[in-house]
C-alpha positions in Angstrom: 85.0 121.3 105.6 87.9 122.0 102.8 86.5 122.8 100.0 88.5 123.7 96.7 87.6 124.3 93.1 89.0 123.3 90.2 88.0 121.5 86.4 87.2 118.1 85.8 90.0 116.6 83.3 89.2 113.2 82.8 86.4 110.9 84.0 86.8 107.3 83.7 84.2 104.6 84.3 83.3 101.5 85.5 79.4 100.1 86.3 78.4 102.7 88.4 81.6 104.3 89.8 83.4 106.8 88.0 87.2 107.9 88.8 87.2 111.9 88.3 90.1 113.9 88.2 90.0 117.3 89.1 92.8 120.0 88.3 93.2 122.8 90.9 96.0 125.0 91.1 99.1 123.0 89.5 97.7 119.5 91.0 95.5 116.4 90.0 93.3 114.9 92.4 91.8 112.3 91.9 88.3 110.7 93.4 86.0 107.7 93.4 82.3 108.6 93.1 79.2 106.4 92.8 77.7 108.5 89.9 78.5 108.3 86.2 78.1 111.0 83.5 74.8 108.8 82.8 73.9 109.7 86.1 74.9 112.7 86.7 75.3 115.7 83.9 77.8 117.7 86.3 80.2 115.3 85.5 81.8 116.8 81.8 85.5 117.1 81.3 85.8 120.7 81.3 83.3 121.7 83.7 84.2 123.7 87.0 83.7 121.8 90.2 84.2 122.1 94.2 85.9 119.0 95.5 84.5 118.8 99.7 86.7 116.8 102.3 86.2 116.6 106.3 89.3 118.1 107.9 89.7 114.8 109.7 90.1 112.7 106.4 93.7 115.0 105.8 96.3 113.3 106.6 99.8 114.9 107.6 103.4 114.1 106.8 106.2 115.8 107.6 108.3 116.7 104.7 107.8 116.9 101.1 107.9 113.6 100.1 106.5 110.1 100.7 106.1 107.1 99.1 102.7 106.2 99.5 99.5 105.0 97.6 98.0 108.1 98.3 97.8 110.4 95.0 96.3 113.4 96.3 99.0 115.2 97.7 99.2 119.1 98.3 102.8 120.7 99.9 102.2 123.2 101.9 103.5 124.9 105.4 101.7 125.0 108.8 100.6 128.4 109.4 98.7 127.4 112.8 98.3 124.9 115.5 95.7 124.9 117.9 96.4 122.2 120.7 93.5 120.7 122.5 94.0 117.6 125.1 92.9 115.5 121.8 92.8 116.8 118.9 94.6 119.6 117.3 93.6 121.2 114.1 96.0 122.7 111.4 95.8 125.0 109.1 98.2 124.5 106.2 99.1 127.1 103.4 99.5 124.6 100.6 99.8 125.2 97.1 96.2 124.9 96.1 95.0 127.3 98.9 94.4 126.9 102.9 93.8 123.5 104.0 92.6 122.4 107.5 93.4 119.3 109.3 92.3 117.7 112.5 94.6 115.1 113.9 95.4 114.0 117.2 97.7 115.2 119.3 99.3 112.7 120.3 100.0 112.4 116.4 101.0 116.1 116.7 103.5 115.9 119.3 104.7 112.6 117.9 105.7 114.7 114.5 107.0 117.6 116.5 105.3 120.1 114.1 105.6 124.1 114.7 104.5 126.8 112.6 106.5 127.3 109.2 107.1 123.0 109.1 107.1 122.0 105.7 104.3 119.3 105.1 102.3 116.8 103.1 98.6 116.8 103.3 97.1 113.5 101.6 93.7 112.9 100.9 92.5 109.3 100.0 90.3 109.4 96.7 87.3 107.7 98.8 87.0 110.8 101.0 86.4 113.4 98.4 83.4 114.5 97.5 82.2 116.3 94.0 79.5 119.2 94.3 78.6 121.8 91.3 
């Protein structure tokens, strides 16, 4: 699991889903959780929070920039590769901390990436979870 802190910034709701944004390091992200401040008193701009994401829900781009609906975004390098017959995992030195990310490798090979390749790891808002 990734699992990064940072400070709630803004909540916004609607019924029972709240969009939370989360500042770590120099970056927003953002996430979609079925709780509401109602619900759930964790949720308070200003309070410190770990954000939890599955390795497999990171998804690589090579490069620095995309154009994409994705918001959560960290630029980072690839610092390792470990290469299995299906999956490889990365680990990525981005700019809010060490990131890990399970892809295929077909996907791998098909991006060409080495160690020091600038990236893009994206994380859809669905896929991130809140935990105090």
């Amino acid at each position: 699991m990734n699992i990064l802190e940072g400070e709630i910034t803004s909540i916004k709701t609607n019924g029972s889903l709240s969009l939370v944004t989360v500042h770590v390091g120099t970056i927003n992200f953002n996430t979609i959780i079925i709780e509401t401040p109602d619900t759930a008193p964790y949720l308070k701009q200003g309070n410190h929070i770990k954000m939890i994401f599955k390795e497999t829900e990171v998804i690589v781009g090579k490069g620095v920039e995309h154009s994409l609906s994705i918001q959560n975004k960290a630029i980072g390098e690839v610092v390792n590769i470990k290469k299995g017959a299906l999956l490889s995992t990365l680990t990525i030195d981005s700019t809010v901390g060490h990131l890990t990310a399970i892809i295929t490798s077909d996907a791998a090979d098909q991006l060409q990436l080495e160690i020091g390749e600038k990236i893009t790891a994206m994380i859809k808002t669905t896929e991130i979870m809140l935990s105090e």
